[in-house]
Structure formats: structure tokens, C-alpha cells
C-alpha positions as CSV (number, residue, x, y, z in Angstrom):
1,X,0.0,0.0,0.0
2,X,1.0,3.3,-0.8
3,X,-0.6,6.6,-0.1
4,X,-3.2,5.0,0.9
5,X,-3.7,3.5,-2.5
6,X,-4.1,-0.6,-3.3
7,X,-3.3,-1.0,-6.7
8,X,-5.8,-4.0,-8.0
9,X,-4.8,-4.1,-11.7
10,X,-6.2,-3.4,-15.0
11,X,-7.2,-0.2,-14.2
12,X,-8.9,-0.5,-10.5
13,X,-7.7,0.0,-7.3
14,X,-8.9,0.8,-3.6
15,X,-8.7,4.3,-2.2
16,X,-8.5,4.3,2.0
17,X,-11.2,6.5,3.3
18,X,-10.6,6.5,7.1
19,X,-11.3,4.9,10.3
20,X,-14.7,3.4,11.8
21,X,-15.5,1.5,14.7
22,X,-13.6,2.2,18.0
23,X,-11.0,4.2,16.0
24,X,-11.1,8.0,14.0
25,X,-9.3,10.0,11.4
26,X,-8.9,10.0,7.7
27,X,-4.8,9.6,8.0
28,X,-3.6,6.4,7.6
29,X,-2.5,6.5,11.3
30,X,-5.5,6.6,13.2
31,X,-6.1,9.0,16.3
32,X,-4.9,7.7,20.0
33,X,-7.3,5.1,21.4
34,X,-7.8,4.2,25.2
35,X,-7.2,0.7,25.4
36,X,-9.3,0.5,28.5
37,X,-11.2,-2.4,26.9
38,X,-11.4,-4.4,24.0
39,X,-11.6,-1.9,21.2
40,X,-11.9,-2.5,17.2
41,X,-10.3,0.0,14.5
42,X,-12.3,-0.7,11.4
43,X,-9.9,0.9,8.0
44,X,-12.2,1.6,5.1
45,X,-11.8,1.9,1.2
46,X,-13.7,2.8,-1.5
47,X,-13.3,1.2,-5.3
48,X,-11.9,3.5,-7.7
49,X,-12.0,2.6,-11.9
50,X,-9.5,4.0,-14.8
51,X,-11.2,5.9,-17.5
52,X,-8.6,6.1,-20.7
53,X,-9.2,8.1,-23.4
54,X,-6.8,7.3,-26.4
55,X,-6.4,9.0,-30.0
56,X,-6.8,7.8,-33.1
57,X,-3.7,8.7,-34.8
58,X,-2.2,7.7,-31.5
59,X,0.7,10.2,-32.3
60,X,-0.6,13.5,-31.9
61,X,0.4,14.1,-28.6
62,X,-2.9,15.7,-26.8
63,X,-3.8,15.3,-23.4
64,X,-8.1,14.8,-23.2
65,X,-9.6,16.6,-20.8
66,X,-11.8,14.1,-18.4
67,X,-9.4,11.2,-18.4
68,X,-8.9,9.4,-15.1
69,X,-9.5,7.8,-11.9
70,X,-13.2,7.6,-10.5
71,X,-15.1,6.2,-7.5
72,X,-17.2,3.4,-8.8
73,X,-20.8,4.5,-9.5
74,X,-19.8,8.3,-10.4
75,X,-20.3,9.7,-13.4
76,X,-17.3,10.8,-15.9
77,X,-17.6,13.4,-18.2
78,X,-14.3,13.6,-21.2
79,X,-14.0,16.1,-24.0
80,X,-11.2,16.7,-27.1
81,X,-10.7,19.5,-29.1
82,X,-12.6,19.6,-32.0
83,X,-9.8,20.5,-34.2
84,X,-6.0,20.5,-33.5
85,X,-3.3,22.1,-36.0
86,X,-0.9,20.3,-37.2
87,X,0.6,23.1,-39.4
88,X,-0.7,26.6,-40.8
89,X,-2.5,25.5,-43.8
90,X,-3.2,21.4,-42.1
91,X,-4.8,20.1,-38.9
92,X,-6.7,17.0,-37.5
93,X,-10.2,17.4,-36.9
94,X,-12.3,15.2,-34.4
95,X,-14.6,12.7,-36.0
96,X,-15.4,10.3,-33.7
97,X,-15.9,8.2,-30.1
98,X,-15.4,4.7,-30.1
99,X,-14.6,2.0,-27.3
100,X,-16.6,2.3,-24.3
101,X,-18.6,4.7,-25.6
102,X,-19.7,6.1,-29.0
103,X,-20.7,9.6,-30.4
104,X,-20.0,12.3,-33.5
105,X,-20.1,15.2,-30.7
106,X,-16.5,16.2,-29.2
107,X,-17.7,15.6,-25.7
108,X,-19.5,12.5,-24.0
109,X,-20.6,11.0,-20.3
110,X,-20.4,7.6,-19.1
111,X,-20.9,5.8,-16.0
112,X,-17.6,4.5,-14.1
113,X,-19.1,0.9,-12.9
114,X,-15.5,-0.5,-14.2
115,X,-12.5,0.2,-15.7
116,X,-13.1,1.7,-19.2
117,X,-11.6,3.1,-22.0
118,X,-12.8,5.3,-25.2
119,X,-11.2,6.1,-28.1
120,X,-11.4,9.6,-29.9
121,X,-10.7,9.5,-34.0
122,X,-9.1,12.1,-36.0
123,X,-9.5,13.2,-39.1
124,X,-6.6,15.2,-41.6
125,X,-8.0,18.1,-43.0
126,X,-6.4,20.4,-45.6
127,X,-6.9,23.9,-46.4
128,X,-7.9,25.1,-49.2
129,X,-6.8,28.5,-50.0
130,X,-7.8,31.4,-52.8
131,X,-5.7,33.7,-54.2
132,X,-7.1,36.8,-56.1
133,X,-5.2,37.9,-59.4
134,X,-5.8,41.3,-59.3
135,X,-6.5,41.5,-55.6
136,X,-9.4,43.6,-56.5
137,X,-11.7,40.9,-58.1
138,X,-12.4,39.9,-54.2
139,X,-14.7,42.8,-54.1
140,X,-16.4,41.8,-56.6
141,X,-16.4,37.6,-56.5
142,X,-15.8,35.9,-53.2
143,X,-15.4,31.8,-54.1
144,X,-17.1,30.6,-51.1
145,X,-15.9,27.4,-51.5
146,X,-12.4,27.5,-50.0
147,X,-12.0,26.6,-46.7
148,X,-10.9,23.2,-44.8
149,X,-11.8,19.8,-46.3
150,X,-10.9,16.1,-44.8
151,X,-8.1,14.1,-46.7
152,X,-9.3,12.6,-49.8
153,X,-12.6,14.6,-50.0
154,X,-13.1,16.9,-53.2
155,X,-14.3,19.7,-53.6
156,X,-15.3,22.1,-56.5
157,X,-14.4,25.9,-56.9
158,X,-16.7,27.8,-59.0
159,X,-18.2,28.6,-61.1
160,X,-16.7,32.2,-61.6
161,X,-18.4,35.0,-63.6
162,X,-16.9,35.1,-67.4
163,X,-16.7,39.1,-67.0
164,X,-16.7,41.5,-64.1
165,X,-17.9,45.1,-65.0
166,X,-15.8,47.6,-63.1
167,X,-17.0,50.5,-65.7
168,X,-18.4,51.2,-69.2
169,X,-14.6,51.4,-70.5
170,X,-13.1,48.7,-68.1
171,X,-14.0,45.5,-67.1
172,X,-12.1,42.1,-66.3
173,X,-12.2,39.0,-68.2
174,X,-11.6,35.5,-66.8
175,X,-8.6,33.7,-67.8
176,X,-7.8,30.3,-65.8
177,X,-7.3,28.8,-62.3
178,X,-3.6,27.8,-61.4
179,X,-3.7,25.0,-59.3
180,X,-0.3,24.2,-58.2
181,X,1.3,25.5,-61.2
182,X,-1.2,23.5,-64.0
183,X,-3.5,25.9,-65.6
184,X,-7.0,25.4,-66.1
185,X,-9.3,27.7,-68.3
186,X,-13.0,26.2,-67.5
187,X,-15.2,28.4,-65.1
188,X,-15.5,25.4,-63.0
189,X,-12.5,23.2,-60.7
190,X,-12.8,20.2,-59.2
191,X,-10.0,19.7,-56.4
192,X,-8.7,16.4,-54.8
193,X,-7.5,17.3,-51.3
194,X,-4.0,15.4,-50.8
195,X,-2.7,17.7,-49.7
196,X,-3.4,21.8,-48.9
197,X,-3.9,23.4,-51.9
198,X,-3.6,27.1,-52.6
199,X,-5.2,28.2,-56.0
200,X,-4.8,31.2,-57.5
201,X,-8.3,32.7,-59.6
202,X,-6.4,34.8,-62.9
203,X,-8.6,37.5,-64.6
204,X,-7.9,40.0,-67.2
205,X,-8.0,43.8,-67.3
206,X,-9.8,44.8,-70.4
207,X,-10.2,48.6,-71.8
208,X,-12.6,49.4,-74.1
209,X,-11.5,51.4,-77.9
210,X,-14.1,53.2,-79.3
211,X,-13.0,53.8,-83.1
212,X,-15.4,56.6,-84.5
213,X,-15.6,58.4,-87.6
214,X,-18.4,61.3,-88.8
215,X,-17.6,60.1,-92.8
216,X,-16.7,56.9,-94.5
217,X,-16.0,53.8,-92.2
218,X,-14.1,52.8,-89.6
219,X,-13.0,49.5,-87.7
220,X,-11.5,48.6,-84.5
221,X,-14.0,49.3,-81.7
222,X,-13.9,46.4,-79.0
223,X,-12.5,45.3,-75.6
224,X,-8.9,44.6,-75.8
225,X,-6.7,42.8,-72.8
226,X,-4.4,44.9,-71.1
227,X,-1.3,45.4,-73.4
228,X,-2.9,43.8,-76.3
229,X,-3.1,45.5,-80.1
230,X,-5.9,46.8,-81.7
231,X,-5.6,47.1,-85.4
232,X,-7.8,50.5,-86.7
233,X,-8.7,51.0,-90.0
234,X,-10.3,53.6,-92.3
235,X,-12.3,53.6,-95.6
236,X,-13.4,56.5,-97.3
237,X,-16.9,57.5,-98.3
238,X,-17.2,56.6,-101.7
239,X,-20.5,57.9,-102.8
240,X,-21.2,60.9,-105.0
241,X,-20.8,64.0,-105.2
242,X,-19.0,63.9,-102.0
243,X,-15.8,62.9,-101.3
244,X,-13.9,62.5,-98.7
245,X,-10.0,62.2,-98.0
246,X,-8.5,60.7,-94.6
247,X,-6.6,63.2,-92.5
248,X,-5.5,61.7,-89.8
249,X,-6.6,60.3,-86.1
250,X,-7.4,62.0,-82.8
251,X,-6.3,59.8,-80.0
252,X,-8.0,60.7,-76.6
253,X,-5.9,59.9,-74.4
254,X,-3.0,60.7,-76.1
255,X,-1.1,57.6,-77.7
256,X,0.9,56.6,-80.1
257,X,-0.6,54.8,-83.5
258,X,1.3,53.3,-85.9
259,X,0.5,53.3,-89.2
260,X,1.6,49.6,-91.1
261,X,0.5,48.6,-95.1
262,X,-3.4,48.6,-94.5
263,X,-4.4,49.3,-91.4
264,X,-3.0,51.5,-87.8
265,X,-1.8,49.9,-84.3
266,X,-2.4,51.1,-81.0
267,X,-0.9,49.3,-78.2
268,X,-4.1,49.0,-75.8
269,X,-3.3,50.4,-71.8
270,X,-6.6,52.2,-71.0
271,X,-9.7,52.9,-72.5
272,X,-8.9,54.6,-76.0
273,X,-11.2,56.9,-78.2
274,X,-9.8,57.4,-81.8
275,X,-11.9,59.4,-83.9
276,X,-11.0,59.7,-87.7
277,X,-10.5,63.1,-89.9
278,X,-11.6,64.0,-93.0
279,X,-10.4,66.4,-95.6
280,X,-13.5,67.9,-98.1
281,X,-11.5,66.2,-101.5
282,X,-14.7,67.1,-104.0
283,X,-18.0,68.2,-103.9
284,X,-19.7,68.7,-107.1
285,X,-22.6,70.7,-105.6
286,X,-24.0,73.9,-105.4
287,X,-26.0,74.0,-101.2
288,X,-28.6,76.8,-101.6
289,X,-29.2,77.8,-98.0
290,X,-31.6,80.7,-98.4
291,X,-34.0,82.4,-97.1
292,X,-34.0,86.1,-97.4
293,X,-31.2,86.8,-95.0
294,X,-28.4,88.8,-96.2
295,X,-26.3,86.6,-93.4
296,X,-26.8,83.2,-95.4
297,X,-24.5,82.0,-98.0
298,X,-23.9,79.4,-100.2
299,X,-21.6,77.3,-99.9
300,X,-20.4,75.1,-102.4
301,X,-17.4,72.5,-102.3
302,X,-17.0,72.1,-105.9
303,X,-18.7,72.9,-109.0
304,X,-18.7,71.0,-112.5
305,X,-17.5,73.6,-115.2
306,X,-19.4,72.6,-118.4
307,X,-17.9,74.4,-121.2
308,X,-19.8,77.5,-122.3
309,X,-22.0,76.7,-124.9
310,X,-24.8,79.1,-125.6
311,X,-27.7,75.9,-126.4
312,X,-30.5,76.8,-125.3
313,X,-34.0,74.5,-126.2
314,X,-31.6,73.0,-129.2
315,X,-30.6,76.6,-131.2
316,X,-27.0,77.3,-130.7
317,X,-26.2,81.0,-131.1
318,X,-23.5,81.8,-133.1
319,X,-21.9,85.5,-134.4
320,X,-24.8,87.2,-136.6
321,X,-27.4,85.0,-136.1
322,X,-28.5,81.4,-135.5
323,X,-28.3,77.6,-136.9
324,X,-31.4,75.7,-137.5
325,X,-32.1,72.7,-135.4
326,X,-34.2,71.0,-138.0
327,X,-32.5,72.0,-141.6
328,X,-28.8,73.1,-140.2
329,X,-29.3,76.6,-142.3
330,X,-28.1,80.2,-141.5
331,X,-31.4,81.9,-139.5
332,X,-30.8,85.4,-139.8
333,X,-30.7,87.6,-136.5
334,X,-34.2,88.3,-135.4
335,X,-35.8,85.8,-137.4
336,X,-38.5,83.7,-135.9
337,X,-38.2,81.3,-138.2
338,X,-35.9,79.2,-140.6
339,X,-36.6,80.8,-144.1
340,X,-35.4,77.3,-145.9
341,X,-37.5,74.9,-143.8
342,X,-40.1,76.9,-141.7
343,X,-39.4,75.7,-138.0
344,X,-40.4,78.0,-135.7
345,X,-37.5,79.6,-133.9
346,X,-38.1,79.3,-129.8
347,X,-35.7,81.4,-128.7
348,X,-34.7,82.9,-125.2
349,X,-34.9,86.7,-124.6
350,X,-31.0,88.4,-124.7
351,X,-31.6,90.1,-121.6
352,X,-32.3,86.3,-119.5
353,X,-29.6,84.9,-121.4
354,X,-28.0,88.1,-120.0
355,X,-28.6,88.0,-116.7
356,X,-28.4,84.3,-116.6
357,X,-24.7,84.2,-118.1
358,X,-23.9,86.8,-115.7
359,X,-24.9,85.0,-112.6
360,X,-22.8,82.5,-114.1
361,X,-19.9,84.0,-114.8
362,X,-20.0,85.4,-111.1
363,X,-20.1,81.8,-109.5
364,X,-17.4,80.6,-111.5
365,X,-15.2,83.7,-110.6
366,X,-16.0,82.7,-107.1
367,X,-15.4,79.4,-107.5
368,X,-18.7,78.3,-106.5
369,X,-18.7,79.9,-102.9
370,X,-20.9,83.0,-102.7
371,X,-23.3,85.1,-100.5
372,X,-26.9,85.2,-101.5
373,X,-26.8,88.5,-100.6
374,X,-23.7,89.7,-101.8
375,X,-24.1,88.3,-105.3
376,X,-27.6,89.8,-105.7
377,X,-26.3,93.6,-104.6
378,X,-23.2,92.6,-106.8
379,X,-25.6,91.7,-109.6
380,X,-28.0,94.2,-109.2
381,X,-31.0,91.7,-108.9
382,X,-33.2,90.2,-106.1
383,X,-31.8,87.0,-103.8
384,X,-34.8,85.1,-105.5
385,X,-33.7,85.7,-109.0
386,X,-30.2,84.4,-108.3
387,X,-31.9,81.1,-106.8
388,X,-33.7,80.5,-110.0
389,X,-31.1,81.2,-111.9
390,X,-28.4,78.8,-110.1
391,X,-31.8,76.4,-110.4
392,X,-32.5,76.8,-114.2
393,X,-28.1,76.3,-114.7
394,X,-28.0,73.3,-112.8
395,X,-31.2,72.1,-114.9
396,X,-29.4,73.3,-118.1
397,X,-26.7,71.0,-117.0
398,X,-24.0,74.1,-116.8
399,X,-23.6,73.8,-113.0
400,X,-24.3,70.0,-111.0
């Protein structure tokens, strides 16, 4: 005996509780007794019982909390941790009771009626871990998948969103998942924990290039990665009477485009827009803007010089008088009729073909860019009359 302790064995043993009978105290040497008679000293002991708690990996080194010696009858209540880290990124995580007693929770009770023993199972976990490539697309996508996951287990990550908006002229475009260095370009990822993974999530800055043009056509508008080139081109308007001839780009902000055999490069690093210029080449057109406002003018890009015939209705007018349309014969001047055949001469009064050549002669001098006003003071006639004149040309086919 030691301590007052019996050791039985197997996990029981007998705890002395004091003295009865003609003796007292709880020491193992009784108080003084008067041995003025027969006297008894009566030692008594209680039954105590082992409760073991073991782990399952055995090696991880944990003391339980509840483990131990207990009167017989009592009641004995053990726990574990539900989790215990083995390193930063693994850990064991409590699965199970077995043994003497059985349970998923990380705590349990039993009765100490003999020695017993429970077991408590672990599990490996591994943590899965999300990296954000930029940084910022965790604002706007959180994978809620990552976390811890047993040994073994799988798991899948996604799926992601294709694009993230961050603006009308920037957004971000997925590219892959990097899983330990292997690439993987679906939305989705399946994972097979074997061991703690860390995954990175890869999206693209995009910029948007708006290619825009007031004439002709243009090409090139689109979303473009981040450091990518957009190729630009140009075609002139090709329909008539107007014509127009590239000048050059405007670049907000300013860039640099270079210009290859059939089409311009911009290296794309923000949002880009490139508006083309035109040159007036040719414009074959007399614009009437009127009204009776001395402040309006006309203003013509080109004009079509046909040569200056006097035909008028068929006649043409030549030096002393005229040529027949019908018979080819000289037509005296004033005649109002061809003396060889008979055909009536319709002629146009010399003071409209007058007035008519002058307004032409003064359009042609200003090369088919004049004032309303200023042509009819010039001219000495009303705005209206130089309207119908510039009309009745254009219809004669001497302007278009």
C-alpha cells in the first residue's frame, strides 16, 4: 500500500477513506485510542476505476480533458478539441468516439461501474486556399468554397463570372485557375485534397476602344486585354458628289498609332477613343441655303464647269445669227423662223440669257462659294432671281 492507494490491476484499485468502529481520522494512522477495553479500529476503502481516453492517430500528442481515476458508481464526463493544428494550412479534426462509448459530438458522459476506455478518431484536413489575381476581383467575387476539407474529399471551386464590369470602358475577363502550377481555363475546378492546396483565380484587365468616324467607315472598336493591339482601319466614303480624303486620327488619351501597309496599331493600356478626320476632297454641288437673309451664304465645295455653250432648247447662237435645229441653215438675226424649212425659232430673250450668263460668270469667278446677298447687290438683282437662276443652270446642266 501506498498513499493510501491498493493497486488491483487493469485499471482499479482501492482508495482508504478513514477509520470506523472504536478508531477516527482519515490519516492512515488513526487518532490515539484508550485501550481501557477491548476496542476495534475498522480501516475503510472505497473502489476506484480507470477511464482512458486514447487517439486515433495515436501520435498526436494531446492530453483529453476528463481522463482518469473515479469512485465506482460516479459519473465521468471527457472532451477533445474539435480540431488541432498540425501546421498553418493542415490540422486534425475530431470525428469520432469509439470504445466504451460512442458519439460524433467532441464531448460525452459515461458511468464509471469499471474500468473503461474510449477512443477519440481524428481526421486530416487540408486547407484550401484562394488567391485573387488582381487582388481587386475579391470585391467583386468571393469563391465561397475555400476553406478546410478532410483528406481525400473533393471539392469544386466555382463557377466564376466570365466578366466583371468595373466600368463602361473597363472591365475584367476570366482567364484560368492555377492550381499548383497547372493551368485550367473552364469556369468550373474540381479539387482532390491530398494535400493543402492554394489556387490562385487569374482575370484580365480589359479597356474598351471606341473607333469613330463622322464620314466613310471605320473599324476597330472592341474590348482589348491589357497590353494587347488593336488594329484600326479607315475607308473612305465613296459615294457621289462627296468625297472625302482621310486626314488623320485624334487619340484621346493621347497615344501613339502606328501606321503599317493597310491598317494603324495602338498598343491598348486604358480605355482609347480614336476618332477619324476627314479632308472635303470634292463636292460637285451647289447647297442653296436661303432664305431672305443677307447673313446666309452658299456654300459650295465644288462645282462641275461645263464648257460655255450658248444651247439653249436646241438653237446654238453663233456670231450674226442662228443655226437651224431642224435643216442646219443660217437663221438670220431676229428671225423667228428658218426661211429654208419653216421651223419656228423658240428662242430665249438676250436680256435672260444676259442676266443668266452673268450669274454665271460670277459663280465661276468665285469658284462656286458666294453670299446670297452679296451676289444679288453685286448683280443688281433680287436674292430670289439668283436662286432661279443657279436652279435653271443646274437644270441646263451648266452647274451640278
Amino acid at each position: 500500500m501506498k498513499n493510501g492507494q491498493v493497486d488491483e490491476g487493469q485499471g482499479t484499485r482501492l482508495m482508504f477513506t478513514g477509520w470506523t468502529g472504536d478508531a477516527s481520522g482519515l490519516n492512515l494512522t488513526s487518532s490515539k485510542i484508550a485501550i481501557d477495553s477491548p476496542k476495534t479500529a475498522i480501516a475503510s476503502w472505497k473502489t476506484q476505476f480507470l477511464l482512458t481516453i486514447n487517439s486515433d492517430p495515436p501520435s498526436i500528442g494531446l492530453e483529453f480533458h476528463g481522463g482518469g481515476w473515479y469512485d465506482s458508481g460516479t459519473q465521468a464526463t471527457f472532451s477533445s478539441p474539435s480540431a488541432i493544428n498540425a501546421a498553418e494550412d493542415s490540422r486534425l479534426r475530431f470525428s469520432s468516439w469509439t470504445g466504451d462509448y460512442s458519439g460524433q459530438l467532441s464531448s460525452g458522459t459515461v458511468i464509471i461501474d469499471r474500468p473503461k476506455v474510449v477512443t477519440a478518431h481524428f481526421l486530416a484536413q487540408y486547407l484550401v486556399t484562394i488567391q485573387y489575381d488582381p487582388p481587386s476581383i475579391a470585391s467583386h467575387y468571393n469563391e465561397t468554397h475555400a476553406g478546410w476539407y478532410d483528406a481525400g474529399s473533393s471539392v469544386q471551386l466555382g463557377p466564376v463570372p466570365p466578366l466583371v464590369n468595373l466600368s463602361s470602358v473597363e472591365r475584367l475577363r476570366f482567364s484560368n485557375w492555377v492550381n499548383n502550377g497547372q493551368m485550367n481555363a473552364n469556369f468550373s475546378l474540381r479539387v482532390t485534397l491530398d494535400k493543402p492546396r492554394k489556387i490562385a483565380l487569374t482575370y484580365v484587365t480589359q479597356y474598351y476602344v471606341d473607333v469613330k468616324t463622322s464620314h466613310g467607315s471605320v473599324s476597330g472598336s472592341g474590348w482589348y486585354d491589357n497590353g494587347a493591339t488593336a488594329k484600326i482601319t479607315e475607308v473612305a466614303d465613296a459615294n457621289w458628289p462627296i468625297s472625302y480624303t482621310f486626314a488623320g486620327w485624334n487619340l484621346n488619351p493621347s497615344g501613339r498609332l502606328v501606321k503599317g501597309d493597310v491598317s494603324w496599331s495602338l498598343s491598348v493600356d486604358r480605355p482609347y477613343v480614336v476618332e477619324a478626320r476627314w479632308d472635303v476632297d470634292y463636292l460637285p454641288l451647289i447647297v442653296l441655303i436661303g432664305g431672305v437673309s443677307a447673313a446666309v451664304v452658299i456654300l459650295v465645295a465644288g462645282v462641275i464647269l461645263v464648257r460655255r455653250r450658248r444651247i439653249f432648247r436646241g438653237v446654238k447662237i453663233v456670231s450674226g445669227g442662228q443655226v437651224c435645229k431642224s435643216c442646219g441653215s443660217m437663221i438670220p438675226e431676229g428671225a423667228i423662223f428658218c426661211q429654208k424649212c419653216g421651223t419656228s425659232i423658240d428662242t430665249v430673250t438676250p436680256s435672260e440669257t444676259s442676266v443668266d450668263d452673268k450669274v454665271y460668270d460670277y459663280i465661276i469667278k468665285h469658284e462656286g462659294v458666294i453670299s446670297l446677298s452679296k451676289a444679288a447687290s453685286d448683280l443688281g438683282i433680287t436674292i430670289e432671281k439668283v436662286k432661279e437662276i443657279a436652279e435653271r443652270l443646274k437644270t441646263e446642266g451648266k452647274l451640278s
